[in-house]
C-alpha positions as CSV (number, residue, x, y, z in Angstrom):
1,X,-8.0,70.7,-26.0
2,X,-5.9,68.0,-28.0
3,X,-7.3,64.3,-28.9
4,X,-4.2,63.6,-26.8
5,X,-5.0,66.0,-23.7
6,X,-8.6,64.7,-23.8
7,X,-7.7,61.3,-23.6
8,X,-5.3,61.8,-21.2
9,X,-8.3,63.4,-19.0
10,X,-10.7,60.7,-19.7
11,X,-8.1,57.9,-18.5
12,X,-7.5,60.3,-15.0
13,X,-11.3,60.6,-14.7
14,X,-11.6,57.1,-14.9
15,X,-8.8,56.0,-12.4
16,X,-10.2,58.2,-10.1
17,X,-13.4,56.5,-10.5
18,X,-12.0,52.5,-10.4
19,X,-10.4,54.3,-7.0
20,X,-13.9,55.8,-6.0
21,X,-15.0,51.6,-6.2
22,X,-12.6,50.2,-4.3
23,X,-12.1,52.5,-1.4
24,X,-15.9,52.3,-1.0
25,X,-16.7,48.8,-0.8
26,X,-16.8,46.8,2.0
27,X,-18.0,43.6,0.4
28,X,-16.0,42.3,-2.9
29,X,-17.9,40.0,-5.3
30,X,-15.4,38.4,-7.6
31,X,-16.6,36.4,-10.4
32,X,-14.2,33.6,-11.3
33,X,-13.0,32.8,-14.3
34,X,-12.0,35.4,-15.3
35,X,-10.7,37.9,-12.6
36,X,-9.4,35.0,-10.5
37,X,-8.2,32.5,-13.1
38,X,-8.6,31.6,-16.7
39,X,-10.0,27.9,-16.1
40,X,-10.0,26.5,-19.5
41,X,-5.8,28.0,-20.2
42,X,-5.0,24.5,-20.4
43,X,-8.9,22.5,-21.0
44,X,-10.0,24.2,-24.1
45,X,-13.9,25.3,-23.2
46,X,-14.4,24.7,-26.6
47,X,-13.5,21.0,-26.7
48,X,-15.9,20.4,-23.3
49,X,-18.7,22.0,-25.4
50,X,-18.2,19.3,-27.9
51,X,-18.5,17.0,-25.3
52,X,-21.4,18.0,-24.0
53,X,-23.1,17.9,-27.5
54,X,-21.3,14.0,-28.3
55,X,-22.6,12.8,-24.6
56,X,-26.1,14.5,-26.3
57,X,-25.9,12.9,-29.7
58,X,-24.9,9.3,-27.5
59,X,-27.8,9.2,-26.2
60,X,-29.8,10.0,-29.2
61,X,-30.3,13.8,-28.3
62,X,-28.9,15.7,-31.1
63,X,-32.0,17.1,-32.1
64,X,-32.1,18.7,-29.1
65,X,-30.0,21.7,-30.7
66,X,-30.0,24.2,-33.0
67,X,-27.0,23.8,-35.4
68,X,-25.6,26.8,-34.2
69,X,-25.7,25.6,-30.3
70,X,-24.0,22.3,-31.9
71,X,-21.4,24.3,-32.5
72,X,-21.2,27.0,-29.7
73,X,-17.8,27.6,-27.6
74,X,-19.3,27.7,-24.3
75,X,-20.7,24.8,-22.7
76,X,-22.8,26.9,-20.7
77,X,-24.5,28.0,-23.8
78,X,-25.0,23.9,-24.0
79,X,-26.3,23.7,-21.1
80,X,-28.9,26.6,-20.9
81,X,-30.1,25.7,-24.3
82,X,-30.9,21.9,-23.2
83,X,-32.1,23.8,-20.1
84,X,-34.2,25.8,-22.2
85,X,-36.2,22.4,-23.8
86,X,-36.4,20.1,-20.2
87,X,-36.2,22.7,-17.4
88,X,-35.2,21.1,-14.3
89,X,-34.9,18.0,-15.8
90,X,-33.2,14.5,-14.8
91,X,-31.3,15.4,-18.6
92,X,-30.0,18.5,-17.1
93,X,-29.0,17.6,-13.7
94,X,-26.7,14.7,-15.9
95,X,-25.1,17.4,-18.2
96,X,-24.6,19.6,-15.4
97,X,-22.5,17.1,-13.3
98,X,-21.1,16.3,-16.8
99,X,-20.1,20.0,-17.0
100,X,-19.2,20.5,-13.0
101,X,-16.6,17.2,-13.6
102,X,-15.2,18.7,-17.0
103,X,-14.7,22.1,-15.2
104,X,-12.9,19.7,-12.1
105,X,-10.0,18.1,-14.7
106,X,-9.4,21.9,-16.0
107,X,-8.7,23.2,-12.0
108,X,-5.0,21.3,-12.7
109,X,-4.6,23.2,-15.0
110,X,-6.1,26.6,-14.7
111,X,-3.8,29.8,-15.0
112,X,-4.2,32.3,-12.5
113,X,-4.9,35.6,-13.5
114,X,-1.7,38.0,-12.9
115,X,-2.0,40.0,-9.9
116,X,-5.5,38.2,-8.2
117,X,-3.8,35.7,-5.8
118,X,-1.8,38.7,-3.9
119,X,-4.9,41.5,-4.8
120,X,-7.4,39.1,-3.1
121,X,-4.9,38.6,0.3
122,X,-4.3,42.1,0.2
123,X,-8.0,42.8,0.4
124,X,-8.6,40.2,3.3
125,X,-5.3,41.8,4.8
126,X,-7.1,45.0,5.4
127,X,-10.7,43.7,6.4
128,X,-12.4,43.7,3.1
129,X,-15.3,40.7,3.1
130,X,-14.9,38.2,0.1
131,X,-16.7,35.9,-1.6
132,X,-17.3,34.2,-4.9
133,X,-20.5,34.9,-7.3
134,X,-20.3,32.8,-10.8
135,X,-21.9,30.3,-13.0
136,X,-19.0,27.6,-12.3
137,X,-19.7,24.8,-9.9
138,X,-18.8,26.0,-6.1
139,X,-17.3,22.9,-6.0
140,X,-15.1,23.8,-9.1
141,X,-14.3,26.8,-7.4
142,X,-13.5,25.7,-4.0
143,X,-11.0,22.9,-5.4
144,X,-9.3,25.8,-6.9
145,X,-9.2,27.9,-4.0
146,X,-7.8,25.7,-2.0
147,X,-4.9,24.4,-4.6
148,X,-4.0,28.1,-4.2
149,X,-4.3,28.5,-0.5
150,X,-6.8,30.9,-1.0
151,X,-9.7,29.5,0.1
152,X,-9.7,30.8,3.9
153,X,-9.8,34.5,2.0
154,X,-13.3,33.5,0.8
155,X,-14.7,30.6,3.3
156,X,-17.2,29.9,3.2
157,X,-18.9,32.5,1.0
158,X,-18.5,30.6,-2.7
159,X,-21.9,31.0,-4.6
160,X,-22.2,29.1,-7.4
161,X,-23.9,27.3,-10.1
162,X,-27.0,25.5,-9.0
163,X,-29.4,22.8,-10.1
164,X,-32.0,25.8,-11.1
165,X,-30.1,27.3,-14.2
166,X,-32.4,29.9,-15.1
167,X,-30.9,31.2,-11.7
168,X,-27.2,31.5,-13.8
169,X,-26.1,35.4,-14.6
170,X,-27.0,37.5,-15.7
171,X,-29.7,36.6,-13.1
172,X,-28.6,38.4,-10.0
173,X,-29.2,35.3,-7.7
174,X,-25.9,34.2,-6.9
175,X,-24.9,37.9,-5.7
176,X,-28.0,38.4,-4.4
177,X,-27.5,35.5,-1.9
178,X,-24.1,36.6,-0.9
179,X,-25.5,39.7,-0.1
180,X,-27.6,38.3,2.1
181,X,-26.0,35.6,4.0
182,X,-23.2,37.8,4.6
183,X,-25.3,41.1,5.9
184,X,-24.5,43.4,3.2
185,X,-26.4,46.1,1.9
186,X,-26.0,46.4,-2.0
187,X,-24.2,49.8,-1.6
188,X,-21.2,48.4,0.0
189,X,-20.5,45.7,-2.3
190,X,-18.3,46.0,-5.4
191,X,-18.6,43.2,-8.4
192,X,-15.6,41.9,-10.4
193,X,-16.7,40.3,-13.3
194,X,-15.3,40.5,-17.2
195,X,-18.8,39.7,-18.9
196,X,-21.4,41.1,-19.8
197,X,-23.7,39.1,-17.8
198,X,-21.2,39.8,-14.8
199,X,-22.5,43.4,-15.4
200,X,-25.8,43.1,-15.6
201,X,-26.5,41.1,-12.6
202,X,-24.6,43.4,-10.7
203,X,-27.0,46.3,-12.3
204,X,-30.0,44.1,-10.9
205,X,-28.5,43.4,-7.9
206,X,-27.8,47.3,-7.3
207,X,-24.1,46.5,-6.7
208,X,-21.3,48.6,-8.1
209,X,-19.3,47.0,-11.4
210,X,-15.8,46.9,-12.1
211,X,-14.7,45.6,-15.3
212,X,-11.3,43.5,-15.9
213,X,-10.7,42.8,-19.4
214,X,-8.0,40.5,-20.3
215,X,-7.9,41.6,-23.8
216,X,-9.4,44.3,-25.7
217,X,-12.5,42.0,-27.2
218,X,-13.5,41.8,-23.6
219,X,-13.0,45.3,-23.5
220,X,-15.3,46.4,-26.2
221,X,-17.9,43.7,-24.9
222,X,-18.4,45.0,-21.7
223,X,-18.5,48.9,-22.6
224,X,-20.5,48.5,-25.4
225,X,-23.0,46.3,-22.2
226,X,-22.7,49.6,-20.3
227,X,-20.1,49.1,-18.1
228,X,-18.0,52.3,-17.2
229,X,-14.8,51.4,-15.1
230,X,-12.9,48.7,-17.1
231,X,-9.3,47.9,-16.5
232,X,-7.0,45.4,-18.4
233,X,-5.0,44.4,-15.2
234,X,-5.2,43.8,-11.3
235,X,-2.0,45.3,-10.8
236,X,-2.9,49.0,-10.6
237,X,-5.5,48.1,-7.9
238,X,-2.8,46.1,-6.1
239,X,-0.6,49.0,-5.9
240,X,-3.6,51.3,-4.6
241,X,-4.2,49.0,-1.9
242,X,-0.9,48.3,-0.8
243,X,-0.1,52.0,-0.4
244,X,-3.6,52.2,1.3
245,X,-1.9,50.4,3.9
């Protein structure tokens, strides 16, 4: 067999797998940002990092952090780390609602990933149960949901970040309690998610994982974290529905 036959095989045998996912779920867990939007397009996550560590250093705090967390992307790497020092803390509960109204000004201008506004109708079309399992606020979430008239697709299963973060992914919790509140067994359900955490919460939670990788780093992070069905856009899965119907 050629490289170019082989690889030709291996992206058949994984179609038919991504197809083996969706047709057998009854229960769709989408992470959000991500597979439903990018929420810092226009809010740089970067820049809200750096204002959780200035609100920090305000307040006489900056010793709080490593010099590597000082300077980390994510706010949620902020946050946990914080969380890490003064678990369940009145500090925490601050920078989380600094965080939850950070992630509120980026909603406006959020940038919805192609193909998951008309994926995630189609899905409701046909009777497919939906809800939302991150570690953004619910409130975050729901404000976006509704800007895009999707939030009756989901309502009112949003399962967000709480005040406990040790209960953030790649805990299962969040997934976990959609499972429950809405009846499902984990066998039915199917996880969107474009992390690696994403992934292994599903794992725990015994729900089935399917990749979506906006670019090829978030490619190569997620297979190298185990997961097997990865695809780069919503479209195809659109298309599979829609002639499903």
């Amino acid at each position: 067999m050629t490289p170019d036959a082989a690889q030709t095989e291996q992206v058949t045998e994984e179609a038919g797998s991504v197809w083996e996912l969706i047709t057998g779920a009854r229960l769709v867990l989408f992470d959000f940002d991500g597979p439903i939007c990018q929420l810092f397009a226009g809010h740089s996550a970067d820049d809200v990092a750096k204002d959780l560590v200035t609100w920090l250093e305000s307040h006489g705090l900056r010793a709080l952090l490593t010099d590597r967390e000082r300077g980390h992307p994510d706010p949620h790497a902020v946050l946990k780390a914080v969380n890490q020092r003064h678990p369940r803390s009145d500090l925490v509960a601050e920078l989380e609602e600094r965080l939850t109204q950070q992630e509120l000004k980026a909603v406006d201008t959020a940038f919805p990933t192609p193909w998951a506004d008309p994926l995630i109708r189609t899905w409701r079309a046909i009777g497919i149960h939906l809800a939302v399992a991150t570690n953004n606020s619910p409130r975050v979430v729901t404000e976006y949901l509704r800007g895009r008239d999707l939030f009756e697709c989901f309502a009112p299963h949003v399962y967000g970040r709480t005040s406990d973060l040790d209960l953030l992914k790649p805990n299962p919790h969040s997934l976990n309690q959609a499972l429950r509140v809405m009846g499902s067994a984990p066998t039915d359900a199917l996880m969107i998610g474009d992390t690696p955490s994403d992934f292994e919460a599903a794992c725990q939670a015994g729900v089935s994982f399917l990749g979506y990788a906006r670019n090829e780093m978030k490619e190569t992070l997620l297979r190298e974290a185990g997961a097997e069905a990865v695809v780069n856009s919503l479209e195809p899965i659109l298309r599979q529905l829609q002639g499903k119907t």
